[in-house]
C-alpha positions as CSV (number, residue, x, y, z in Angstrom):
1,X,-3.7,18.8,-43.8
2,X,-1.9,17.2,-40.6
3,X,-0.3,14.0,-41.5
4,X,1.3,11.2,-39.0
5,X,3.7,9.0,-39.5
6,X,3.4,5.0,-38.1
7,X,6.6,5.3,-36.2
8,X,6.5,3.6,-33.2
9,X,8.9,4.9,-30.5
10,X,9.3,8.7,-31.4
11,X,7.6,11.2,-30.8
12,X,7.5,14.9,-29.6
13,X,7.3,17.2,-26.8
14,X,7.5,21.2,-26.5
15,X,11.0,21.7,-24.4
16,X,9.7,23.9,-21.0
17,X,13.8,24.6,-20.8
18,X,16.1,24.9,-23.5
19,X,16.9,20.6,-24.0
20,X,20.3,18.9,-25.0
21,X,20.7,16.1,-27.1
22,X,20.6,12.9,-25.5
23,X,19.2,13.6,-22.0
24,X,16.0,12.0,-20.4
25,X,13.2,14.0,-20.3
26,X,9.6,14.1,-18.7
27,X,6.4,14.4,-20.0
28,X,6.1,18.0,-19.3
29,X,9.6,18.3,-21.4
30,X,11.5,19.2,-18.5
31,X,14.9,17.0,-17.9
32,X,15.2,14.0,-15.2
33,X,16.7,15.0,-12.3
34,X,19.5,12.1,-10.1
35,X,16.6,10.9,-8.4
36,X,14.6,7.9,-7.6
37,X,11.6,8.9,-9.3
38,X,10.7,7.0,-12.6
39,X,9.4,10.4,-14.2
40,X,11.3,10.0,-17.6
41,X,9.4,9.0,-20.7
42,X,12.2,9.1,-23.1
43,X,15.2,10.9,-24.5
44,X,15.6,13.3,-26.4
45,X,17.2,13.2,-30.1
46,X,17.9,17.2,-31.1
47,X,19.1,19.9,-28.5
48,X,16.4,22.3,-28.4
49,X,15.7,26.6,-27.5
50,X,13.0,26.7,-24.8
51,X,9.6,26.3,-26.4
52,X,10.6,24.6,-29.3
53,X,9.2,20.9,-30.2
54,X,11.4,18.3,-28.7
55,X,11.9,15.2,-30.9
56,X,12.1,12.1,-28.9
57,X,12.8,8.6,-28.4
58,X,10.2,6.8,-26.1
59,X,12.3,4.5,-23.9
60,X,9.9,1.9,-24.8
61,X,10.9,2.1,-28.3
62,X,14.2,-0.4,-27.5
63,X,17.8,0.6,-27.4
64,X,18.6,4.4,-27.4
65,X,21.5,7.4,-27.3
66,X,22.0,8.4,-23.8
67,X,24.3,10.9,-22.6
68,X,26.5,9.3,-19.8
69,X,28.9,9.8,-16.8
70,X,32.3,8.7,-16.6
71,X,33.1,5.2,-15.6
72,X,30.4,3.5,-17.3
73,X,31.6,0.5,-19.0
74,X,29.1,-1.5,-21.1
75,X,27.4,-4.5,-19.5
76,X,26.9,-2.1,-16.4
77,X,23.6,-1.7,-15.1
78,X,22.5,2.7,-15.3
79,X,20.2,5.4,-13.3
80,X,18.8,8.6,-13.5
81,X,21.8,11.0,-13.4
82,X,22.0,15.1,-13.0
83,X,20.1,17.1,-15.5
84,X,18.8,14.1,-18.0
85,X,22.3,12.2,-17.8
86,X,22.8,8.6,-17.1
87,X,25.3,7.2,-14.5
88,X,26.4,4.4,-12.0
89,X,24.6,5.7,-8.5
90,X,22.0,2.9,-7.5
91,X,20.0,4.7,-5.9
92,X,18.1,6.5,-8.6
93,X,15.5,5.1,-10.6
94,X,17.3,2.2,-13.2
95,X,17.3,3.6,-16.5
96,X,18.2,0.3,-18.0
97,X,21.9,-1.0,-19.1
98,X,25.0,0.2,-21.1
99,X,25.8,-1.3,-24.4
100,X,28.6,1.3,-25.0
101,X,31.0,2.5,-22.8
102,X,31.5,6.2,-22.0
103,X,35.5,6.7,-21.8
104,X,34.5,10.5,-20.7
105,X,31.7,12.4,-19.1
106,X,29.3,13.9,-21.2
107,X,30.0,11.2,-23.9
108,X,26.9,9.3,-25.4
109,X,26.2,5.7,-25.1
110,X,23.6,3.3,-25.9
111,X,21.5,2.1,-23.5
112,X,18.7,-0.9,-23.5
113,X,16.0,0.0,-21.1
114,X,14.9,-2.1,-18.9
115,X,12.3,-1.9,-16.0
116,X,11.4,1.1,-16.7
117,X,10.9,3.3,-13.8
118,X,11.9,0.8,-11.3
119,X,15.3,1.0,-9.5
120,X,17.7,-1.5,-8.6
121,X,16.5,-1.9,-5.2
122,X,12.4,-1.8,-5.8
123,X,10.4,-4.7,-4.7
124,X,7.2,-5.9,-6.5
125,X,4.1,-4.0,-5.0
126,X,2.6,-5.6,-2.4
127,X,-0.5,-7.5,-2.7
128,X,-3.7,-6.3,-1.8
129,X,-4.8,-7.7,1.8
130,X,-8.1,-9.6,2.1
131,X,-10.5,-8.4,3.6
132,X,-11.0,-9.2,7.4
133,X,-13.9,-11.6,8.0
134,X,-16.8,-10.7,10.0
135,X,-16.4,-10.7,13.7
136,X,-19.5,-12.5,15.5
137,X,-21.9,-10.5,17.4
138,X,-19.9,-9.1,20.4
139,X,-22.4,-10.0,23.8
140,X,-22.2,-10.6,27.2
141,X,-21.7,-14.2,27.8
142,X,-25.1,-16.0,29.0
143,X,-26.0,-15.2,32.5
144,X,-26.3,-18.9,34.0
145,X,-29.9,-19.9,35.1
146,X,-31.4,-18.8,38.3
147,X,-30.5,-21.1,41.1
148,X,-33.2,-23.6,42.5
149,X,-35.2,-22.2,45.0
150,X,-35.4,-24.4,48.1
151,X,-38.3,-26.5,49.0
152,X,-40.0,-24.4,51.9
153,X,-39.6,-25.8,55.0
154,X,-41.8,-28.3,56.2
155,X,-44.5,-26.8,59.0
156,X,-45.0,-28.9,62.2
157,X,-47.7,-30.7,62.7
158,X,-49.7,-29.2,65.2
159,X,-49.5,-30.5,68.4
160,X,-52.3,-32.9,69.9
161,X,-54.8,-31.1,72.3
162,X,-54.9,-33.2,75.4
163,X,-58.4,-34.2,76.5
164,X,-60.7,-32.4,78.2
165,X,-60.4,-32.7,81.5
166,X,-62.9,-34.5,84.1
167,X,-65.5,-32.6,84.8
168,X,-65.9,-32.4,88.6
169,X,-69.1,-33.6,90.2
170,X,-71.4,-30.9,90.6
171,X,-71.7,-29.8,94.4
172,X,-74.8,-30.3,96.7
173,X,-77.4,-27.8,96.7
174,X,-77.2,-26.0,100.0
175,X,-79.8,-25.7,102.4
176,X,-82.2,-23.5,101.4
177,X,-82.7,-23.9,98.1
């Protein structure tokens, strides 16, 4: 019967590569590479054949073992070195800070992570932008009314008709009639 133990901060993972002692890994048990990635999950405690479980201390867990670079003093912030090591370049993810010094390379150290993930430089995520309100109704602008059409022009009057003229007196009847 499988039995667990209530031990928070270790744990285990199957070593893809054969695994030092004291060098960040991944989930997929592979070591952290000098990057700025914040792939590493914890380090491990036991150097390991390829295949083999892993055991490991989460880096969640509090202070941990860390195998360093040279020049690390303690008090100095640390990142993601070259094949699960810790050193000074500030450009790789922060692995958290020194509480040891490492007089020589390859030395272990104990480090408090902090940030996890994050690296010296990183900025907060930015926040999610509103969304844009509603533009109104696009349309042409309101034709102006028709103008007014002019009154039609007034039609003359018509003119008078002058009187009928005198009738002459009729003739005499000539002889003969």
């Amino acid at each position: 019967m499988a039995t667990q133990t209530n031990n928070p901060g270790k744990g285990v993972l199957v070593g893809a590569t054969g695994v030092a002692a004291y060098r960040l890994i991944k989930a997929n048990g592979q070591y952290c590479q000098d990057d700025s990635s914040s792939d590493f999950i914890g380090v491990t405690q036991e150097p390991r054949s390829p295949g083999q479980i892993v055991p490991v201390r989460f880096v969640t867990a509090g202070s941990c073992i860390m195998t360093g670079a040279t020049g690390i003093t303690a008090g100095d912030v640390v990142y993601k070195g070259a094949d699960g090591t810790v050193g000074k370049t500030d450009t790789n993810a922060r692995v958290g800070i020194a509480l040891t010094t490492v007089p020589t390379a390859g030395d272990q150290l104990e480090v408090l992570p902090l940030n996890v993930g994050g690296s010296a430089g990183t900025t907060g995520a930015t926040g999610v932008t509103g969304a844009t309100g509603v533009t109104g109704a696009t349309g042409v602008g309101a034709t102006g009314a028709t103008g007014v059409t002019g009154a039609t022009g007034v039609t003359g009057a018509t003119g008078v008709t002058g009187a009928t003229g005198v009738t002459g007196a009729t003739g005499a009847t000539g002889p003969g009639a």
